[in-house]
MIKOL-238420 format. One line per 5 residues: number of its first residue (from 1); their letters; for each residue x, y, z of N, C-alpha, C. Coordinates in steps of 0.02 Angstrom, whole numbers, plus 50000, padded with zeros to 5 digits. Example, Ala and Ser with C-alpha at 12.3 -4.5 7.8 and 13.67 -1.06 7.14 Angstrom:
REM residues 2
1	as	50660:49716:50390:50615:49775:50390:50660:49835:50390 ~ 50642:49888:50354:50684:49947:50357:50645:50002:50394
REM end
This chain:
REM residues 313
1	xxxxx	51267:49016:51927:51292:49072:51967:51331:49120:51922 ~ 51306:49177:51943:51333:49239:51900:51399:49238:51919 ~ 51470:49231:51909:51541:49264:51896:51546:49339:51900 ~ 51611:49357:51916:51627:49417:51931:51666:49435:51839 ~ 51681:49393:51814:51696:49371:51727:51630:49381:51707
6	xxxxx	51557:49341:51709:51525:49345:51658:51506:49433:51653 ~ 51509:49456:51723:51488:49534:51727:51511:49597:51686 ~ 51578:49568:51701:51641:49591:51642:51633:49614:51584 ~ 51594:49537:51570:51602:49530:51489:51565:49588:51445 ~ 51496:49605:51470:51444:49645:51438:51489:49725:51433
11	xxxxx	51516:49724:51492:51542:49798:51482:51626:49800:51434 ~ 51647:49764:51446:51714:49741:51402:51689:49764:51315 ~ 51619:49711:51324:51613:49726:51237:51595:49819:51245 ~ 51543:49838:51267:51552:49891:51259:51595:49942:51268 ~ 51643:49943:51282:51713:49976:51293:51742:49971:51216
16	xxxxx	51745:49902:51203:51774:49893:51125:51726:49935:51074 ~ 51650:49924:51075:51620:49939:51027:51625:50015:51027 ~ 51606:50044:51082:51624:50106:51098:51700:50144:51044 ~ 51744:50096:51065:51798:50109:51041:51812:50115:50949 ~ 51753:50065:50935:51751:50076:50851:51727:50138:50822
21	xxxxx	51673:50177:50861:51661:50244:50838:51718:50302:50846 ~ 51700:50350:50792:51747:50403:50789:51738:50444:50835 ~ 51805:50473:50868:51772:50522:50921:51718:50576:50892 ~ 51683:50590:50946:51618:50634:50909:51640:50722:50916 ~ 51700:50730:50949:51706:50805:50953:51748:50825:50871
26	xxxxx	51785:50766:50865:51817:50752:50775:51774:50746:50732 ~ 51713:50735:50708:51669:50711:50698:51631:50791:50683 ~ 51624:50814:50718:51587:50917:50752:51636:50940:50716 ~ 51709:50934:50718:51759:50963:50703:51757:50974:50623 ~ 51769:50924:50586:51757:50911:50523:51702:50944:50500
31	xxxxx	51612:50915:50524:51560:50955:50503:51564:51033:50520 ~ 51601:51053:50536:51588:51108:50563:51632:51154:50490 ~ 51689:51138:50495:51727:51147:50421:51716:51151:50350 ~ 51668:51073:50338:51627:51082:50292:51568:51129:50299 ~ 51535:51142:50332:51483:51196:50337:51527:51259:50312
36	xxxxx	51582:51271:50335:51603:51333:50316:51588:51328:50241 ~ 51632:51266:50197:51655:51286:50148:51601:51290:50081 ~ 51549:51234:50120:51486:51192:50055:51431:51252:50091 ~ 51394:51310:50116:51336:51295:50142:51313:51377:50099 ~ 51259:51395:50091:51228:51436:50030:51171:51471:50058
41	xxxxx	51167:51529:50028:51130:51567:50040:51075:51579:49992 ~ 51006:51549:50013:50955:51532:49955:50930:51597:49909 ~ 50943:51646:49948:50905:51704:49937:50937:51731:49855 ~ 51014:51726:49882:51075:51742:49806:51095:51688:49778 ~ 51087:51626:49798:51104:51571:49757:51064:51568:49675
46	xxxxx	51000:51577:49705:50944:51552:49665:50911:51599:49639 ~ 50890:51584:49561:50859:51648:49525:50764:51657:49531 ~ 50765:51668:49600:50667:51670:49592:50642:51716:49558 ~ 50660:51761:49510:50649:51793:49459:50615:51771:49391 ~ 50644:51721:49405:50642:51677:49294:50569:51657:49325
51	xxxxx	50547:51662:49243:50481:51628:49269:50485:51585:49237 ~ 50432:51513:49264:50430:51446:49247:50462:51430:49177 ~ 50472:51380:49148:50475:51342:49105:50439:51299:49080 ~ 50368:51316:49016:50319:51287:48990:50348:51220:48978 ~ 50299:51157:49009:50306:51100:48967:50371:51063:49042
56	xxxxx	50402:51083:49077:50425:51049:49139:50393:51043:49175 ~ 50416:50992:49221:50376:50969:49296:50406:51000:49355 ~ 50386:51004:49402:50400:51019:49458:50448:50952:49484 ~ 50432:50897:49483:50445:50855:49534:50462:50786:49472 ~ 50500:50736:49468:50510:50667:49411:50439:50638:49418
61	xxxxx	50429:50618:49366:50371:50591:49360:50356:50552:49392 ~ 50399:50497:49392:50406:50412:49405:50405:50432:49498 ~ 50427:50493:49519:50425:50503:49575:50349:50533:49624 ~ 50309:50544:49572:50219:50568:49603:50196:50524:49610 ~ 50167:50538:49684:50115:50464:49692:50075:50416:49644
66	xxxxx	50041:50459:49595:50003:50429:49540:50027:50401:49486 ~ 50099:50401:49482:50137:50381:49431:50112:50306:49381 ~ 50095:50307:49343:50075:50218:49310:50041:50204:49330 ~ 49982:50221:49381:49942:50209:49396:49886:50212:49350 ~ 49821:50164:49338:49754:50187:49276:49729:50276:49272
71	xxxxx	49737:50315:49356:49726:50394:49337:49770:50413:49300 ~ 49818:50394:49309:49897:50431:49276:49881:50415:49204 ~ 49871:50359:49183:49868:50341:49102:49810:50377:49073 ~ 49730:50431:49099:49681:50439:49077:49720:50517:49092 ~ 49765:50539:49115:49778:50617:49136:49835:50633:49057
76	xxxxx	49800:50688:49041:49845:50747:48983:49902:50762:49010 ~ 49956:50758:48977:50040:50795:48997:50006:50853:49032 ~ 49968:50905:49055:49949:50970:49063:49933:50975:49132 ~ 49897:50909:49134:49864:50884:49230:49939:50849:49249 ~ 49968:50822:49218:50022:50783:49248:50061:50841:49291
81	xxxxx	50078:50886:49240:50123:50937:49263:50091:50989:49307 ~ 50024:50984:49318:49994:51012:49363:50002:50984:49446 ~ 49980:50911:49429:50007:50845:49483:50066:50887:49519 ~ 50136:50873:49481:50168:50893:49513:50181:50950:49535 ~ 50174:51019:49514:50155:51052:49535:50142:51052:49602
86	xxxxx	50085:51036:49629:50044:51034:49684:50094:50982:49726 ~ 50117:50915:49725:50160:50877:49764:50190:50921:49785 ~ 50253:50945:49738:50312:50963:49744:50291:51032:49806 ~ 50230:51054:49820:50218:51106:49856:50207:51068:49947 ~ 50154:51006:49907:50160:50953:49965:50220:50918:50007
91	xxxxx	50267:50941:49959:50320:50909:49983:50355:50956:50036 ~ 50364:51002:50004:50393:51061:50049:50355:51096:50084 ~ 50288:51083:50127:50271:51084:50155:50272:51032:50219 ~ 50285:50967:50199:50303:50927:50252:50391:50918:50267 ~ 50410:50950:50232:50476:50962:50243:50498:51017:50287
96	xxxxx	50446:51066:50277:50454:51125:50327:50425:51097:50407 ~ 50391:51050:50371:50350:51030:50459:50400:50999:50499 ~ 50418:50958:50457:50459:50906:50484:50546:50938:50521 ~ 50561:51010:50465:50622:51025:50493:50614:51066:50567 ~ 50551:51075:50587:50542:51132:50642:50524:51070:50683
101	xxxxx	50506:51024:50696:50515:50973:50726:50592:50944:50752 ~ 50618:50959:50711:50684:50933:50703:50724:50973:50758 ~ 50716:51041:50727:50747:51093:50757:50717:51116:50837 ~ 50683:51078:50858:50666:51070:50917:50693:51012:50962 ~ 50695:50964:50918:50749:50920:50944:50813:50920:50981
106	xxxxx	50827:50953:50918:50900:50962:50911:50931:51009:50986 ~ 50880:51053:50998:50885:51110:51026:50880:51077:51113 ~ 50840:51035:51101:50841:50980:51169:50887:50936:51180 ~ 50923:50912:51128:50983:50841:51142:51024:50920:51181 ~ 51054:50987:51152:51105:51006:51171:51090:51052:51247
111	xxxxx	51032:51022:51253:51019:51070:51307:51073:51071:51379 ~ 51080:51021:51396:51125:51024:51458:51183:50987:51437 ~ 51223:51009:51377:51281:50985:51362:51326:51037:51345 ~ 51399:51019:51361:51434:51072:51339:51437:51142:51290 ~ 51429:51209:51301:51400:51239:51274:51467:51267:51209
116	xxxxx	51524:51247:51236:51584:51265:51199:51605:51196:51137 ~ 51583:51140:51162:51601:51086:51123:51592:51100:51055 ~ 51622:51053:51013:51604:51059:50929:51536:51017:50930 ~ 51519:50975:50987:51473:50947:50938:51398:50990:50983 ~ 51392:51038:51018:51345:51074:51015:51344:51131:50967
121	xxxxx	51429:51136:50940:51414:51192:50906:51389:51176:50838 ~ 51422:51117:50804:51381:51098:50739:51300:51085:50761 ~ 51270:51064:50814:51200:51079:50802:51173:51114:50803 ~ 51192:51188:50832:51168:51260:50809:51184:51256:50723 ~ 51240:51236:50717:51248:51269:50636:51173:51225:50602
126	xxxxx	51176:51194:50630:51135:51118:50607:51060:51156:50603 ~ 51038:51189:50638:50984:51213:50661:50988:51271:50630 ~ 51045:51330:50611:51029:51366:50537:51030:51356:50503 ~ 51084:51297:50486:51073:51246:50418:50967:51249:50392 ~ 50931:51233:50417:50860:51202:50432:50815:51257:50437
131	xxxxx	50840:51326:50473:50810:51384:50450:50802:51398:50387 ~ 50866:51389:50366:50857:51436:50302:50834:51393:50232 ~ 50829:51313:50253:50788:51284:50226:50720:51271:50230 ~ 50725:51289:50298:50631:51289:50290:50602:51347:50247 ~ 50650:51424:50250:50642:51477:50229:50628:51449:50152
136	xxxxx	50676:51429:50122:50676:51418:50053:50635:51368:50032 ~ 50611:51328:50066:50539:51271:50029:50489:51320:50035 ~ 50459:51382:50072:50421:51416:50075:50418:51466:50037 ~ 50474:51480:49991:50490:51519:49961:50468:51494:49890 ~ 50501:51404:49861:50478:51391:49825:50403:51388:49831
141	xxxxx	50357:51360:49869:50302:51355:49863:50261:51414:49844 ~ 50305:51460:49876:50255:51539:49841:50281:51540:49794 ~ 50338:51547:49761:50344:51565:49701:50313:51520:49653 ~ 50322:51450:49672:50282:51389:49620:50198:51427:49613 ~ 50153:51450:49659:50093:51472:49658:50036:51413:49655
146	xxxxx	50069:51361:49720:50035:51323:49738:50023:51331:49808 ~ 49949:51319:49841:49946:51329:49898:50019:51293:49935 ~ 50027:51300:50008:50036:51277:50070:50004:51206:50075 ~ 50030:51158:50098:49977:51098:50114:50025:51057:50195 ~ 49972:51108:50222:49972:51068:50308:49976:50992:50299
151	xxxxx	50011:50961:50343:49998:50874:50376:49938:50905:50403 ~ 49921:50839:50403:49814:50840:50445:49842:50855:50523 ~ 49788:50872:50564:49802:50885:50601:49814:50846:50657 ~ 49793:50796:50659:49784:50713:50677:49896:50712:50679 ~ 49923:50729:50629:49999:50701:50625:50005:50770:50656
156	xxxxx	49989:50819:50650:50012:50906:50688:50017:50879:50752 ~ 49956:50879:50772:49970:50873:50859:49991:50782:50895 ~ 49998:50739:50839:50052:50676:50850:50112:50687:50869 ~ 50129:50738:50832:50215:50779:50834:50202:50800:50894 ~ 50169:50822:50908:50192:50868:50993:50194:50829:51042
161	xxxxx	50169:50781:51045:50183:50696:51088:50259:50679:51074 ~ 50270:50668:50987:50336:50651:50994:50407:50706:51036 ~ 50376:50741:51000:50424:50812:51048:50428:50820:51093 ~ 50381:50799:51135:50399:50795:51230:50421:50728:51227 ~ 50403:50664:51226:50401:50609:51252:50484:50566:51233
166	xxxxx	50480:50600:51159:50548:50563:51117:50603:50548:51154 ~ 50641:50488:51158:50722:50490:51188:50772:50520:51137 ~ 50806:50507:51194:50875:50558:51122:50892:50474:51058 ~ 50898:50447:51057:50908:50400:50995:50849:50373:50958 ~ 50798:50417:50996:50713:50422:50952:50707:50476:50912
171	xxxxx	50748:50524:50934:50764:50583:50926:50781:50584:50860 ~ 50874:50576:50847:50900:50561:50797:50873:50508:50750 ~ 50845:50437:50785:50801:50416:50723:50743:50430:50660 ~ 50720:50489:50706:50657:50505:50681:50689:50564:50642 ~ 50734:50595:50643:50786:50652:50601:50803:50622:50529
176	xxxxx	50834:50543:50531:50857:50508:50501:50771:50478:50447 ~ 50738:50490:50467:50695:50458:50429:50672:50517:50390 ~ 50632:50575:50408:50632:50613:50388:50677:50654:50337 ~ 50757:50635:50351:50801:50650:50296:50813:50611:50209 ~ 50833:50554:50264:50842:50500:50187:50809:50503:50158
181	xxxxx	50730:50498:50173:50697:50474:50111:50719:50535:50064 ~ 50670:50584:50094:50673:50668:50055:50730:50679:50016 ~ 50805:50674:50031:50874:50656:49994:50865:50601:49949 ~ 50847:50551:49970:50834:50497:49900:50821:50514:49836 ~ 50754:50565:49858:50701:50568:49810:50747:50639:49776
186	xxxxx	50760:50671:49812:50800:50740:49779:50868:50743:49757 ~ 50894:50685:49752:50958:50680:49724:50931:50651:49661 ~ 50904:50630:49647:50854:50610:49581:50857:50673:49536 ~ 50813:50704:49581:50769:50778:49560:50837:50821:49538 ~ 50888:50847:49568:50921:50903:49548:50957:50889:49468
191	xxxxx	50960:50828:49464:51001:50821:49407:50953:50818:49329 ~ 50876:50810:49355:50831:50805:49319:50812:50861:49272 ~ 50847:50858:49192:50831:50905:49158:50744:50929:49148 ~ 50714:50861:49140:50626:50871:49145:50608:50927:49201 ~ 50646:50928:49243:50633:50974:49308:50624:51050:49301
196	xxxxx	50582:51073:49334:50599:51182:49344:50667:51175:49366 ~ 50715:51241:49337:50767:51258:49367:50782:51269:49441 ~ 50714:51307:49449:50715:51341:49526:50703:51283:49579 ~ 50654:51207:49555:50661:51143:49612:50726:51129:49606 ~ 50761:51124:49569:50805:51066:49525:50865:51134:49553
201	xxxxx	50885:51201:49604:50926:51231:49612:50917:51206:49716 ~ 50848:51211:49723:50817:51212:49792:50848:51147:49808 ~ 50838:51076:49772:50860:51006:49778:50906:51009:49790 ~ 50950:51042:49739:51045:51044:49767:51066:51057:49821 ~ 51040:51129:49836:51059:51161:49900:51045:51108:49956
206	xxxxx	50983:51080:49956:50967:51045:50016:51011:50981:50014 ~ 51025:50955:49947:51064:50889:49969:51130:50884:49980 ~ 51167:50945:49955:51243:50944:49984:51218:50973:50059 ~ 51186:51013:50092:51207:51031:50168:51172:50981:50197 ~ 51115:50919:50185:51072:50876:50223:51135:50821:50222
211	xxxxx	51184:50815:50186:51231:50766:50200:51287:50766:50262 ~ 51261:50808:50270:51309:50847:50351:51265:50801:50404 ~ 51193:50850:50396:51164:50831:50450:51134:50748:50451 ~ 51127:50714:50379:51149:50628:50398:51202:50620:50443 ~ 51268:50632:50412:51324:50595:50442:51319:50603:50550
216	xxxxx	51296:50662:50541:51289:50683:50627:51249:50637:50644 ~ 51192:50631:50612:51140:50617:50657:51140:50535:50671 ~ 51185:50511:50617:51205:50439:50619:51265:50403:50661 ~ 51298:50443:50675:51372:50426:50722:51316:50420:50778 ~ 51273:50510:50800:51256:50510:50857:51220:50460:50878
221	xxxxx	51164:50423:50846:51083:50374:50838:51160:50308:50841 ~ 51206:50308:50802:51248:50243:50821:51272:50239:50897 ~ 51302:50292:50954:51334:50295:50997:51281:50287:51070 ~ 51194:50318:51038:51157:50317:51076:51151:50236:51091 ~ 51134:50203:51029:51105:50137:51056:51146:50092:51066
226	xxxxx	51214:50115:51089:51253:50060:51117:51271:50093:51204 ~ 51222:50162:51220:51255:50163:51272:51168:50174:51295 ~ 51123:50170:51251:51075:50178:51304:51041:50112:51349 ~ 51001:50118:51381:50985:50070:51469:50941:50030:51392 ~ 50921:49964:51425:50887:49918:51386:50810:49945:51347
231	xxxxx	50774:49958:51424:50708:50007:51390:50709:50062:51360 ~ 50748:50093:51371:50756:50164:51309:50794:50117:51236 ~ 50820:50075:51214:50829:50051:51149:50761:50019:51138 ~ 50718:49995:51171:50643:49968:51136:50603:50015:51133 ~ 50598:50064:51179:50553:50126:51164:50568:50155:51119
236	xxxxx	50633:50155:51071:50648:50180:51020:50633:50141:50957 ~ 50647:50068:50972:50621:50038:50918:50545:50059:50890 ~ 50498:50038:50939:50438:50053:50928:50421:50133:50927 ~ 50417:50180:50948:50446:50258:50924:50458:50277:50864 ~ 50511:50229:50808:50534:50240:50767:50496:50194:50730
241	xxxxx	50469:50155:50736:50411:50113:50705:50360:50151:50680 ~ 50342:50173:50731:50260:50223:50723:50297:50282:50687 ~ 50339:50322:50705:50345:50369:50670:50354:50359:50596 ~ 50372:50280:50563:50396:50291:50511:50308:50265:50467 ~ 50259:50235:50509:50188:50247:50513:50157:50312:50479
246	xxxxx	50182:50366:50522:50148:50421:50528:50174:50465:50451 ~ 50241:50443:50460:50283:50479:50392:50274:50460:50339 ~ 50250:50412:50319:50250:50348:50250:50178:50394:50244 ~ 50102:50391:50275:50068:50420:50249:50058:50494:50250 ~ 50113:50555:50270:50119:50612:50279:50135:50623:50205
251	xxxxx	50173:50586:50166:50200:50587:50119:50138:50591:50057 ~ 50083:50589:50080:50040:50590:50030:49960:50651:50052 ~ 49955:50688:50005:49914:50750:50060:49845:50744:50011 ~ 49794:50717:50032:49741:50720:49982:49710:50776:49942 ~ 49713:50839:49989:49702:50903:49965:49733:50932:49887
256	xxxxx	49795:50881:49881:49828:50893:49817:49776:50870:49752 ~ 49749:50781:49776:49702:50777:49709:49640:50813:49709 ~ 49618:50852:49741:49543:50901:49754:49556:50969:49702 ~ 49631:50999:49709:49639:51034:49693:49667:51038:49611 ~ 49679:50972:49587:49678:50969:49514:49611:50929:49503
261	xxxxx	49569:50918:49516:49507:50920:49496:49490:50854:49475 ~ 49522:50779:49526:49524:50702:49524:49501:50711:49604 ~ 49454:50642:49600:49402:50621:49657:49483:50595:49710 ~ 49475:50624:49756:49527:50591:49822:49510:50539:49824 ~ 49464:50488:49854:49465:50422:49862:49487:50377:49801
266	xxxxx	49460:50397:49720:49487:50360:49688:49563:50362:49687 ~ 49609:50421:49673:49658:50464:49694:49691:50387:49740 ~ 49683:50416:49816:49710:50383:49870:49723:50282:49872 ~ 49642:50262:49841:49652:50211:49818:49701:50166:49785 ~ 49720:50219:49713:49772:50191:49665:49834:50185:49701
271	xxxxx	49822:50256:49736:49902:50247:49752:49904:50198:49810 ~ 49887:50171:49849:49890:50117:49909:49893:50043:49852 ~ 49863:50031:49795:49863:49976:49772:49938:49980:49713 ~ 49976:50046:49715:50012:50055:49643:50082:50011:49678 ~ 50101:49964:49638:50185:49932:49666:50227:49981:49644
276	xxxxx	50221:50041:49585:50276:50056:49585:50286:50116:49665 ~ 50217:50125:49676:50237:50182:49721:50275:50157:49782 ~ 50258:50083:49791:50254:50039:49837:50351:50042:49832 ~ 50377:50002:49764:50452:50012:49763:50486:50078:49773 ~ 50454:50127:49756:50488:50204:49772:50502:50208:49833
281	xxxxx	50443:50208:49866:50452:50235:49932:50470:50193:49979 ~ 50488:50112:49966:50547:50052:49977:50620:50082:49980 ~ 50636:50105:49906:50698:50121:49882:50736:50175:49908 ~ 50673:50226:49921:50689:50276:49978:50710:50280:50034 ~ 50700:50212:50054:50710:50199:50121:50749:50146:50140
286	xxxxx	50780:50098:50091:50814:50062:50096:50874:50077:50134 ~ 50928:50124:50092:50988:50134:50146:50980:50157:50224 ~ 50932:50172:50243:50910:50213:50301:50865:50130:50361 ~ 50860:50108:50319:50813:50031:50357:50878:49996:50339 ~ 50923:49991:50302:50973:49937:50308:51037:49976:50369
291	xxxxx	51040:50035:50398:51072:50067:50444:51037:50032:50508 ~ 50979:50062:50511:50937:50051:50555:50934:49981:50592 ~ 50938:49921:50536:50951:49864:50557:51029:49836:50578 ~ 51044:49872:50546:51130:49856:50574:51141:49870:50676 ~ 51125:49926:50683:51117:49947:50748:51088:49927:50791
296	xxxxx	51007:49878:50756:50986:49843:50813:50921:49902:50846 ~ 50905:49938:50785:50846:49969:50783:50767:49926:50738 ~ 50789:49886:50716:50732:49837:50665:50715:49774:50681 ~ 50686:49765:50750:50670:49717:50787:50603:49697:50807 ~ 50583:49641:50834:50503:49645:50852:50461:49683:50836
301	xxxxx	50414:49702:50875:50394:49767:50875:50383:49841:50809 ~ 50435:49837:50828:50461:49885:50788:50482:49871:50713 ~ 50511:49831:50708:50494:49784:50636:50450:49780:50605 ~ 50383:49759:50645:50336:49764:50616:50281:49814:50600 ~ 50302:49892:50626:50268:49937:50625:50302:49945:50554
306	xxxxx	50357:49952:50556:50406:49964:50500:50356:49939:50420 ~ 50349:49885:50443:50342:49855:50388:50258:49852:50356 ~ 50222:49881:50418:50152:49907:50391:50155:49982:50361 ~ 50205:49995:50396:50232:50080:50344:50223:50081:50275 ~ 50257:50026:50254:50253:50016:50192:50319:50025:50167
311	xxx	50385:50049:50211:50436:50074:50190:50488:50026:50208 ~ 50469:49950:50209:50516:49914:50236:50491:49840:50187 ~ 50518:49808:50146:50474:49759:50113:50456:49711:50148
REM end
């Protein structure tokens, strides 16, 4: 027989756990401050004037899909730096996809919430924050003078499923995945003398203001899944499963090896059999899957999508 105590108990803990997070309008308050003081204007920051630098890469080596792989060892320093090249265009192209996704999100959690609060107002900032980065990966990509490279269209119109259907702590998860890795890999990159100036200026910018929108999106994705109903935390598990499915191979655009002049299937092959690509894009994802599991997002289900991703060992 159920007790009027055992009933208690479930909400007791959540009252406490509740109580361990920081208030979230303090939280807005702070990001909102820092935005004033850290946030940049790509247009005057950055010199898109200079032209390239013979003999640099676009993107760390050890960081291109093909890295150590048998193509990689038969390719001239000349294709390498071509390689990246073309990634680094791939990249910021799914970075632009991914932030207008985002910014649709975002635009939905605040929809029927306080319109004066700090923490709707840091997600507007949050959401020019993301303009003017999508602006500037598009900017590099023209100036680099590598095409555009769309997600297939198969992940295009996947996204528009997620965008209606998503809960709000599917929401922020899928923000969170999309961030870390991309920060992983670009906190690498900015400090990387081998690098163009102009990636290695674009990297910076994005990783001091994307540390804002971590810390938000992580209090929030923490506060969601301790107050959301039972089925909205498993629809998120699995949600955030598949999406990290969909993202693990977004991360790789075949059109890139067509266009330096290597067969795609052999291409695609190496890289599905290469361990180091296998540890990169692990390592990328480690702090973000060891969050994830803390919260009680890396379960059944969802665990195991995780872990056919490829981004979970």
């Amino acid at each position: 027989m159920t007790t009027t105590t055992d009933r208690a108990e479930p909400r007791r803990e959540l009252r406490d756990a509740l109580g361990l997070l920081k208030d979230r309008e303090q939280i807005a308050e702070r990001l909102l401050e820092s935005s004033v003081k850290h946030s940049f204007d790509p247009d005057k920051e950055l010199d898109w004037d200079a032209p390239p630098i013979d003999g640099k890469y676009y993107w760390p080596p050890e960081l291109l899909s093909l890295f150590d792989t048998p193509l990689w060892k038969k390719m001239g320093e000349e294709q390498r730096i071509e390689l990246s090249r073309h990634e680094a265009a791939a990249l910021g192209s799914l970075g632009i996809w991914f932030e207008i996704i985002l910014m649709q999100l975002l635009v939905r959690h605040i929809y029927d919430k306080s319109l004066t609060s700090n923490h709707v107002r840091y997600a507007l900032t949050e959401i020019a924050d993301e303009c003017r980065h999508s602006m500037m990966f598009a900017r590099m990509i023209k100036t680099g003078g590598a095409p555009e490279y769309p997600v297939s269209r198969a992940n295009h119109n996947l996204a528009r499923v997620l965008k209606t259907v998503s809960t709000t702590p599917g929401s922020f998860a899928c923000t969170l995945l999309g961030e870390e890795v991309l920060d992983w890999m670009q906190r690498l990159t900015f400090p990387d003398e081998r690098v163009q100036p102009l990636v290695r200026g674009v990297t910076r910018i994005h990783v001091i203001e994307e540390a804002r929108h971590v810390r938000y999106a992580r209090e929030e994705l923490r506060r969601q899944m301790l107050t959301a109903p039972r089925w909205e935390q498993e629809l998120t598990r699995v949600s955030c499963g598949q999406a990290a499915r969909v993202f693990s191979q977004a991360f790789v655009n075949p059109q890139v090896y067509d266009n330096i002049g290597l067969d795609r299937h052999e291409a695609l092959a190496q890289v599905k059999a290469s361990g180091h690509r296998r540890e990169v894009m692990q390592s990328g994802a480690k702090r973000l899957t060891d969050f994830l599991d803390d919260i009680g997002l890396m379960r059944g289900v969802g665990r195991k999508l995780w872990k056919s991703s490829g981004l979970l060992a």
